[in-house]
PDB file of N, CA, C and O in Angstrom:
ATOM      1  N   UNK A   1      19.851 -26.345 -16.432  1.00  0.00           N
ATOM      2  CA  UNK A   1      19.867 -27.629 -17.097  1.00  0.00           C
ATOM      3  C   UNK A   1      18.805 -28.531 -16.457  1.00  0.00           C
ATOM      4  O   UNK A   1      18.681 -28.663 -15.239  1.00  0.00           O
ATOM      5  N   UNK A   2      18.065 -29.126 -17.361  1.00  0.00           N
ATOM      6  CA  UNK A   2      16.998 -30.157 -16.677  1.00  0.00           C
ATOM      7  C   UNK A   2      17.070 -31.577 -16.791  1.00  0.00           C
ATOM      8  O   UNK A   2      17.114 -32.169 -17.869  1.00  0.00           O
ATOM      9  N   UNK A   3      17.083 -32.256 -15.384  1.00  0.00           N
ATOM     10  CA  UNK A   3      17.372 -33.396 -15.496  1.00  0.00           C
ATOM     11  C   UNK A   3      16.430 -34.307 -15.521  1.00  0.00           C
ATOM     12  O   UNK A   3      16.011 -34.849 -14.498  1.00  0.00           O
ATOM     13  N   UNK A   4      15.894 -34.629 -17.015  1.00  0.00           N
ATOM     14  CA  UNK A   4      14.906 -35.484 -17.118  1.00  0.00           C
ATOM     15  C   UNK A   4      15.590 -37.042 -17.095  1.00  0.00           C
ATOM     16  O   UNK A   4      16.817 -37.126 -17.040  1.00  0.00           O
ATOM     17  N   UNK A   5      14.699 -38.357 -17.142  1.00  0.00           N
ATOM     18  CA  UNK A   5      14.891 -39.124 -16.507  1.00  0.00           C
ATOM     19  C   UNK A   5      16.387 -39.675 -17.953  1.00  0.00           C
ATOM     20  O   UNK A   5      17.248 -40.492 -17.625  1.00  0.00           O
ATOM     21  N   UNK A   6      16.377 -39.162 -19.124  1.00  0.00           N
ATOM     22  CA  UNK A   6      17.309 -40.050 -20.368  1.00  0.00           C
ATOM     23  C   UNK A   6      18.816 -38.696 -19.947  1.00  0.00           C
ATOM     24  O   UNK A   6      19.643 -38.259 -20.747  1.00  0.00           O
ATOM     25  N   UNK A   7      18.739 -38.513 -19.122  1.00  0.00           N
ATOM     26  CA  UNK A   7      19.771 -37.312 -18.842  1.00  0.00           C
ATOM     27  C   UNK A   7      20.603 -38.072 -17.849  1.00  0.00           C
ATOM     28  O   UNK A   7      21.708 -38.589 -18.013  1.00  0.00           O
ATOM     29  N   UNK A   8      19.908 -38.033 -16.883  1.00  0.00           N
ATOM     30  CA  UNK A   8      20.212 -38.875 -15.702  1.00  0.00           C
ATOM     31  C   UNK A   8      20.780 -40.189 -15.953  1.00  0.00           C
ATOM     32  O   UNK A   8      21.918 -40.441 -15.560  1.00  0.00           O
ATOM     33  N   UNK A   9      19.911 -41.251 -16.725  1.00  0.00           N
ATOM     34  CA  UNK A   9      20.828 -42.871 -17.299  1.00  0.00           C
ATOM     35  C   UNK A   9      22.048 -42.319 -18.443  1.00  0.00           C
ATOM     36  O   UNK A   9      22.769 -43.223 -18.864  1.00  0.00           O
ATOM     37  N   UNK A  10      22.266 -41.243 -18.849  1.00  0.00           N
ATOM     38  CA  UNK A  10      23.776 -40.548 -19.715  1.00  0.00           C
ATOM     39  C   UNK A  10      24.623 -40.566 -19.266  1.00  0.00           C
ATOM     40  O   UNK A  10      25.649 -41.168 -19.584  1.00  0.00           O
ATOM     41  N   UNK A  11      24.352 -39.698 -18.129  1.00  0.00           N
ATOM     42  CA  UNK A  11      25.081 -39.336 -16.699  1.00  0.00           C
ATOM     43  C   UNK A  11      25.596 -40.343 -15.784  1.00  0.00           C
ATOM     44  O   UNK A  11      26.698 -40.129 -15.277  1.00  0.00           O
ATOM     45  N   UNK A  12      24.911 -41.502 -15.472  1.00  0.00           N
ATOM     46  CA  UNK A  12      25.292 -42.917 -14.826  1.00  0.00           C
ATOM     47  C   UNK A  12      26.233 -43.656 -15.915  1.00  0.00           C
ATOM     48  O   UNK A  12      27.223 -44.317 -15.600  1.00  0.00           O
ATOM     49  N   UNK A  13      25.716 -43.418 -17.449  1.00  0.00           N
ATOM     50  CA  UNK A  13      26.297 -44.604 -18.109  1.00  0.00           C
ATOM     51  C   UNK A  13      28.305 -44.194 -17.875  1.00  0.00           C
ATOM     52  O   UNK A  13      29.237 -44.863 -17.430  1.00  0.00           O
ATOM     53  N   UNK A  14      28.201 -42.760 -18.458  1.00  0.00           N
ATOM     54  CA  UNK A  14      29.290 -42.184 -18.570  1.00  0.00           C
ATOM     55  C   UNK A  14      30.333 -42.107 -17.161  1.00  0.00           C
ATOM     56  O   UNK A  14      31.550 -41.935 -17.096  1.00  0.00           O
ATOM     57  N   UNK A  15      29.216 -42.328 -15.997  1.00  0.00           N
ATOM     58  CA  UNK A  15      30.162 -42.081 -14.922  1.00  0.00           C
ATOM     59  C   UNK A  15      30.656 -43.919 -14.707  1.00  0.00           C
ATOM     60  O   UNK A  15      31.852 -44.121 -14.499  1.00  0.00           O
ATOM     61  N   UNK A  16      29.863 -44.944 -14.759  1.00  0.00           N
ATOM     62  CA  UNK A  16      30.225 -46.589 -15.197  1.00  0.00           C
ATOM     63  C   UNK A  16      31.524 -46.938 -15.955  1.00  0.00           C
ATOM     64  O   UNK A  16      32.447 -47.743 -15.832  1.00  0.00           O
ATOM     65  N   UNK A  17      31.158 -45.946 -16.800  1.00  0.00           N
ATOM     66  CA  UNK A  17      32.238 -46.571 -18.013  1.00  0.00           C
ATOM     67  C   UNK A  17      33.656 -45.654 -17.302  1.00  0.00           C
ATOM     68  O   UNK A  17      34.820 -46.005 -17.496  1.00  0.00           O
ATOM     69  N   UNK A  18      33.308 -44.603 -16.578  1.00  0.00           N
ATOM     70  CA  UNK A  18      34.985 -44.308 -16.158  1.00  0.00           C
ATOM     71  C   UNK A  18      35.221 -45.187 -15.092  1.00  0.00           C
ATOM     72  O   UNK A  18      36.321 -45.738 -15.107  1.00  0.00           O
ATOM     73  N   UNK A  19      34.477 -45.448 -14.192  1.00  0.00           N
ATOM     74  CA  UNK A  19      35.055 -46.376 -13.105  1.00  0.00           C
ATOM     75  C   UNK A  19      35.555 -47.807 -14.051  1.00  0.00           C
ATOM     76  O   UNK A  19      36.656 -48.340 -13.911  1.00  0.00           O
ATOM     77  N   UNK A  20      34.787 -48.144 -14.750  1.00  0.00           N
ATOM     78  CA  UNK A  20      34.805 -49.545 -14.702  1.00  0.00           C
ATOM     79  C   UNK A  20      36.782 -49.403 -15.716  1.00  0.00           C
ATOM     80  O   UNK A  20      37.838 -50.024 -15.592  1.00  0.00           O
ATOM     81  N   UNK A  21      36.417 -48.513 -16.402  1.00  0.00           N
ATOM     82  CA  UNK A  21      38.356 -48.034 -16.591  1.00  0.00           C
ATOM     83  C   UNK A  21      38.917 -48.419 -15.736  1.00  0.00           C
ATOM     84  O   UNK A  21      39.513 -49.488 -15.603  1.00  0.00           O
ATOM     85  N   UNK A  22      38.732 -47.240 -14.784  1.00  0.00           N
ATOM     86  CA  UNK A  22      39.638 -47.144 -13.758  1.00  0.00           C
ATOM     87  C   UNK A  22      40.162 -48.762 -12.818  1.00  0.00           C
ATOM     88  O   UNK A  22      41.274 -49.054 -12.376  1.00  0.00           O
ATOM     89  N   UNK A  23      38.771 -49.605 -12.773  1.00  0.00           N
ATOM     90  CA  UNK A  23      39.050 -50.621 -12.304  1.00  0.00           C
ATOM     91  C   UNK A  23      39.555 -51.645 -12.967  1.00  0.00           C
ATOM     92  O   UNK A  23      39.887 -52.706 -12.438  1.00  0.00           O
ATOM     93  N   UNK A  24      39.662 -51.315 -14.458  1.00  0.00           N
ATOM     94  CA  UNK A  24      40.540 -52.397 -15.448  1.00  0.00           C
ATOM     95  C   UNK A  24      42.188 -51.651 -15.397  1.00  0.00           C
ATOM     96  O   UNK A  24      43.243 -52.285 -15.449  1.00  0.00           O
ATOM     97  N   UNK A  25      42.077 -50.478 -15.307  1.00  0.00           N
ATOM     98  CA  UNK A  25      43.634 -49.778 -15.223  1.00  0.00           C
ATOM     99  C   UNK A  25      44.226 -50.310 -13.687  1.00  0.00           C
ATOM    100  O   UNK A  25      45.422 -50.404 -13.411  1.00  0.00           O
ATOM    101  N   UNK A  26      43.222 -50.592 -12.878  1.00  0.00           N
ATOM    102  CA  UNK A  26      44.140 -50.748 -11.371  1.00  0.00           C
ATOM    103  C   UNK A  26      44.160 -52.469 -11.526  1.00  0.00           C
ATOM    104  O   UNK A  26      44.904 -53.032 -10.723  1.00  0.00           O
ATOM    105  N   UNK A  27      43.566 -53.164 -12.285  1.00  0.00           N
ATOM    106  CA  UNK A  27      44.147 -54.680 -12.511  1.00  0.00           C
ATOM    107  C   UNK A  27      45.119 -55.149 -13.483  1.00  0.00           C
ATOM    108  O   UNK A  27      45.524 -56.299 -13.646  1.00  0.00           O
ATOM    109  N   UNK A  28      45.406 -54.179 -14.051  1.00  0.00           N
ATOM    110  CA  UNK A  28      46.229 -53.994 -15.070  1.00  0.00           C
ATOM    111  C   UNK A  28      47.987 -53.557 -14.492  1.00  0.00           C
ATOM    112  O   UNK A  28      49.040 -54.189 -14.576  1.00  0.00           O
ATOM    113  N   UNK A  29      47.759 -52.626 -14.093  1.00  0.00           N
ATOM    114  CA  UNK A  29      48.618 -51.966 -13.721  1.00  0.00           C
ATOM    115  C   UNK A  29      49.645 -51.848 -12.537  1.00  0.00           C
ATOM    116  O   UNK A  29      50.874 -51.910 -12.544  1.00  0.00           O
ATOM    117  N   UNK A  30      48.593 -51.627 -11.350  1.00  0.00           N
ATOM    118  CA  UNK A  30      48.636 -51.512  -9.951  1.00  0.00           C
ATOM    119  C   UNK A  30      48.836 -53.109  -9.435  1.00  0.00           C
ATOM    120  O   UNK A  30      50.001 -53.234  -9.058  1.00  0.00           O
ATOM    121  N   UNK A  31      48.241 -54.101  -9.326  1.00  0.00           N
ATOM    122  CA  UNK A  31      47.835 -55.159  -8.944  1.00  0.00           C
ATOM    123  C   UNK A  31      48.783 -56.614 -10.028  1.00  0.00           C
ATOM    124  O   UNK A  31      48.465 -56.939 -11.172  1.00  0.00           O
ATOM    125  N   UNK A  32      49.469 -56.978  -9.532  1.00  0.00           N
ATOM    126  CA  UNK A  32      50.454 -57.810 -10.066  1.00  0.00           C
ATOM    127  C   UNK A  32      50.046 -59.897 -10.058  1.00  0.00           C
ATOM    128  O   UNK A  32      50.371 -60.706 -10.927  1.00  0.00           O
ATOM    129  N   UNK A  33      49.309 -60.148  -8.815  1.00  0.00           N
ATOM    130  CA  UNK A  33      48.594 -60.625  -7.980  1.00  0.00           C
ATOM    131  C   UNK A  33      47.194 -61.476  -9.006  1.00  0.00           C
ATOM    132  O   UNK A  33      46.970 -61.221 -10.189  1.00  0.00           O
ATOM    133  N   UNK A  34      46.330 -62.610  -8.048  1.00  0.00           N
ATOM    134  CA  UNK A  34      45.155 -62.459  -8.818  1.00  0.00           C
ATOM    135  C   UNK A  34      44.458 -61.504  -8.138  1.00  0.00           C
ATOM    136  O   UNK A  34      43.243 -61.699  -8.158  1.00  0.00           O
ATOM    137  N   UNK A  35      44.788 -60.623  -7.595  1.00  0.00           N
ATOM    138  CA  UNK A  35      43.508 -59.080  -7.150  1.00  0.00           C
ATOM    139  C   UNK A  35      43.436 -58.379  -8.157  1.00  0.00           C
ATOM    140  O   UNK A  35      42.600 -57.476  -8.190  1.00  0.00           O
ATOM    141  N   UNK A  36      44.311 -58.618  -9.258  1.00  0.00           N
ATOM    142  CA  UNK A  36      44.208 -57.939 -10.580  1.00  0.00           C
ATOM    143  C   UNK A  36      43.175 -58.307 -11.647  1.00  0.00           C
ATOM    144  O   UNK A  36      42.539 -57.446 -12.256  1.00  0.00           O
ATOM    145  N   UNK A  37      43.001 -59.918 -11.896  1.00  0.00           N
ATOM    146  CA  UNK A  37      41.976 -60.485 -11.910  1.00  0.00           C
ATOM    147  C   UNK A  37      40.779 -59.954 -11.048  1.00  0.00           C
ATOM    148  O   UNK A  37      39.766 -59.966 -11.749  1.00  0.00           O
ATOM    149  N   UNK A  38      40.620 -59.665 -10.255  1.00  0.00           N
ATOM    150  CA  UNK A  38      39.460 -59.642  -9.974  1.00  0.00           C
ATOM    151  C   UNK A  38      39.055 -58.328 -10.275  1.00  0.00           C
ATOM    152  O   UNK A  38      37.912 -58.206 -10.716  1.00  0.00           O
ATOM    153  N   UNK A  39      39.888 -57.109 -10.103  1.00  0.00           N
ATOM    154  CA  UNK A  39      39.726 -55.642  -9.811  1.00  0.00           C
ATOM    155  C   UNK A  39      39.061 -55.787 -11.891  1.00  0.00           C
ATOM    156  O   UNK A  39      38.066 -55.130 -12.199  1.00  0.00           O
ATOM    157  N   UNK A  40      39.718 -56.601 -12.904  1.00  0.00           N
ATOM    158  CA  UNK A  40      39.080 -56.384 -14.301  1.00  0.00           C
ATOM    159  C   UNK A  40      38.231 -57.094 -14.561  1.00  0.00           C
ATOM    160  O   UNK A  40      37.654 -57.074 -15.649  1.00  0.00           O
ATOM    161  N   UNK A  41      37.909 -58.044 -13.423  1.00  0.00           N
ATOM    162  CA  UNK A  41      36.665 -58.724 -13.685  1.00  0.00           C
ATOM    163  C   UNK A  41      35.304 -57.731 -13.430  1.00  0.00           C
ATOM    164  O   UNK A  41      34.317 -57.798 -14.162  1.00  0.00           O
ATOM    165  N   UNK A  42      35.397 -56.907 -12.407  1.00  0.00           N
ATOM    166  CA  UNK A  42      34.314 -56.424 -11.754  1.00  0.00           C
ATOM    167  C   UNK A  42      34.453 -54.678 -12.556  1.00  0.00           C
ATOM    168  O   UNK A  42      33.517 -53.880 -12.515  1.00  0.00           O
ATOM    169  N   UNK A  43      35.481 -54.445 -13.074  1.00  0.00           N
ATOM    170  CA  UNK A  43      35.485 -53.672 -14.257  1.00  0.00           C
ATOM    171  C   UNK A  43      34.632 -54.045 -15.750  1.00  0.00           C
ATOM    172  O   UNK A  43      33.769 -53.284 -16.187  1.00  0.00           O
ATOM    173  N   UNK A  44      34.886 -54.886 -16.203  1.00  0.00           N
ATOM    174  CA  UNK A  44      34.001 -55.418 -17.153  1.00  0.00           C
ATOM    175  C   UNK A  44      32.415 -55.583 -16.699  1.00  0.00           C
ATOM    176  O   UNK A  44      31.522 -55.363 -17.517  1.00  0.00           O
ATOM    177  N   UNK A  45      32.170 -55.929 -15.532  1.00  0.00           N
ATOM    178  CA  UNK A  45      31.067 -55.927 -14.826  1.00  0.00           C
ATOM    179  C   UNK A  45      30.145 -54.426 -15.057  1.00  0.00           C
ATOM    180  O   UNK A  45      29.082 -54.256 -15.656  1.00  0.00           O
ATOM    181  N   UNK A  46      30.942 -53.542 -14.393  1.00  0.00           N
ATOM    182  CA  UNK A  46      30.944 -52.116 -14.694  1.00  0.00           C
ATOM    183  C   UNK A  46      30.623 -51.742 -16.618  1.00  0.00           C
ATOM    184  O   UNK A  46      29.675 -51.086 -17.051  1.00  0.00           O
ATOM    185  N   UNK A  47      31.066 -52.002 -16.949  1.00  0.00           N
ATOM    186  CA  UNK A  47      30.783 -51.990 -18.754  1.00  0.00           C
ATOM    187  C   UNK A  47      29.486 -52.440 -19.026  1.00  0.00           C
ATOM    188  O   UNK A  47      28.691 -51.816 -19.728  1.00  0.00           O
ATOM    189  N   UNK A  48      29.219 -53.687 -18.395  1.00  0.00           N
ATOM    190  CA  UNK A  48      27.959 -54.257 -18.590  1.00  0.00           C
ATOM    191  C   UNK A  48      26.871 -53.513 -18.084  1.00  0.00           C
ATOM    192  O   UNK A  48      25.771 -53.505 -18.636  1.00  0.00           O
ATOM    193  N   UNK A  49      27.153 -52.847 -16.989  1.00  0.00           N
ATOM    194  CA  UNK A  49      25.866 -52.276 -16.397  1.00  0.00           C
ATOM    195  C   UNK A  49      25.596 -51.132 -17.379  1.00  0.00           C
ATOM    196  O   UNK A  49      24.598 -50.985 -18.084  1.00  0.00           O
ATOM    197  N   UNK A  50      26.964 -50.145 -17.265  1.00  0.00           N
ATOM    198  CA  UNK A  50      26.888 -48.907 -18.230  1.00  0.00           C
ATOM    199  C   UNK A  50      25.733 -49.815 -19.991  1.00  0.00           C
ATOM    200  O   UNK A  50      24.951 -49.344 -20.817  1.00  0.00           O
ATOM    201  N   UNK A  51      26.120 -50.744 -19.819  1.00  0.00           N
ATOM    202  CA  UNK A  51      25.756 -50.738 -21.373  1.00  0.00           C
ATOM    203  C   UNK A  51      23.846 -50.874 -21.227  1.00  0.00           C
ATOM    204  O   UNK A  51      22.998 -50.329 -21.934  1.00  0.00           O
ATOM    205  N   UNK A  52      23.677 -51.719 -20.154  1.00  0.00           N
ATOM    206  CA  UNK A  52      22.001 -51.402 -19.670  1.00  0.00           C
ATOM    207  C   UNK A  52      21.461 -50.104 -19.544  1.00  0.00           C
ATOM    208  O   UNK A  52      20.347 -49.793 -19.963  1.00  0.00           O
ATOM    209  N   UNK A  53      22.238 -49.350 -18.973  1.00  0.00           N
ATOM    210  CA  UNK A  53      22.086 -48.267 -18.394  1.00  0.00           C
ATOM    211  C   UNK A  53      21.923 -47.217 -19.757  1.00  0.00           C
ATOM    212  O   UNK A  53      21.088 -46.312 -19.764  1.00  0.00           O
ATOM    213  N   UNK A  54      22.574 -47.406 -20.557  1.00  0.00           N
ATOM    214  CA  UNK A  54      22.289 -47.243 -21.859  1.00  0.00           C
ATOM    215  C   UNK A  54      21.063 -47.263 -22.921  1.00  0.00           C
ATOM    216  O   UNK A  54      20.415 -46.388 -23.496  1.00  0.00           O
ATOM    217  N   UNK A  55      21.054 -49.012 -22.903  1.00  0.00           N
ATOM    218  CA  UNK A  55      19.870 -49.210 -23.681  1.00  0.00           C
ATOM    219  C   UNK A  55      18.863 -48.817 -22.988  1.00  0.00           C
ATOM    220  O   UNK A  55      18.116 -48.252 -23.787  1.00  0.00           O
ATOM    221  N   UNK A  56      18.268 -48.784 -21.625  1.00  0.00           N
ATOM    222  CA  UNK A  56      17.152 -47.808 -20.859  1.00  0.00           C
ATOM    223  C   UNK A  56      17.105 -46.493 -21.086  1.00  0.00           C
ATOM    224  O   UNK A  56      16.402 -45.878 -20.284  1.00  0.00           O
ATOM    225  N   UNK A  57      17.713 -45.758 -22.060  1.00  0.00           N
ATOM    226  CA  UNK A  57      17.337 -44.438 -22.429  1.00  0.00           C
ATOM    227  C   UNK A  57      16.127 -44.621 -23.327  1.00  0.00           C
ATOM    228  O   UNK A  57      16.009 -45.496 -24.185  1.00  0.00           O
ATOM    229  N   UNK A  58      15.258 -43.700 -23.023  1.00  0.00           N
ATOM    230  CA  UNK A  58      13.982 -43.279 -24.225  1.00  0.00           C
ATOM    231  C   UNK A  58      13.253 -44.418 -23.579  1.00  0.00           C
ATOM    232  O   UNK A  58      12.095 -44.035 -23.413  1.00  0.00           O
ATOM    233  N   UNK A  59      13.422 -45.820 -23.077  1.00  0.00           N
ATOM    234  CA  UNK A  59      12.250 -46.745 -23.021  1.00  0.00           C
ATOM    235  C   UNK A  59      11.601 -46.481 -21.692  1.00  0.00           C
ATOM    236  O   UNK A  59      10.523 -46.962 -21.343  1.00  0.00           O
ATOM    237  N   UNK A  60      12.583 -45.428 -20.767  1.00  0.00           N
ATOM    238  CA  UNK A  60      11.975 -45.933 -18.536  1.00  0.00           C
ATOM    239  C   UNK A  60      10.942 -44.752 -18.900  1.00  0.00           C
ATOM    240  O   UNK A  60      10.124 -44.368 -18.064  1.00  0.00           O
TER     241      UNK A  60
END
């Protein structure tokens, strides 16, 4: 498999978008507190990047 450079930002976007889950499921869920707030703030954060990380396919 060859990892050209629109392979690689796939690979980041997809691995973003599970954390940034994971960090809306542990403010959700886990976290009762405002650490819950924060753990889906910086989840959504995570979404945002994935979504850059995204539109930089085909253009880097």
């Amino acid at each position: 498999m060859v990892m050209n450079k629109n392979t690689v930002l796939a690979w980041a976007t997809w691995i973003m978008i599970f954390v940034g889950m994971g960090m809306i499921a542990l403010g959700a869920f886990k976290y009762d507190d405002i650490a819950g707030w924060g753990f889906a703030a910086v989840g959504i954060g995570f979404f945002a990047i994935a979504w850059v990380f995204n539109a930089l396919k085909g253009r880097v």
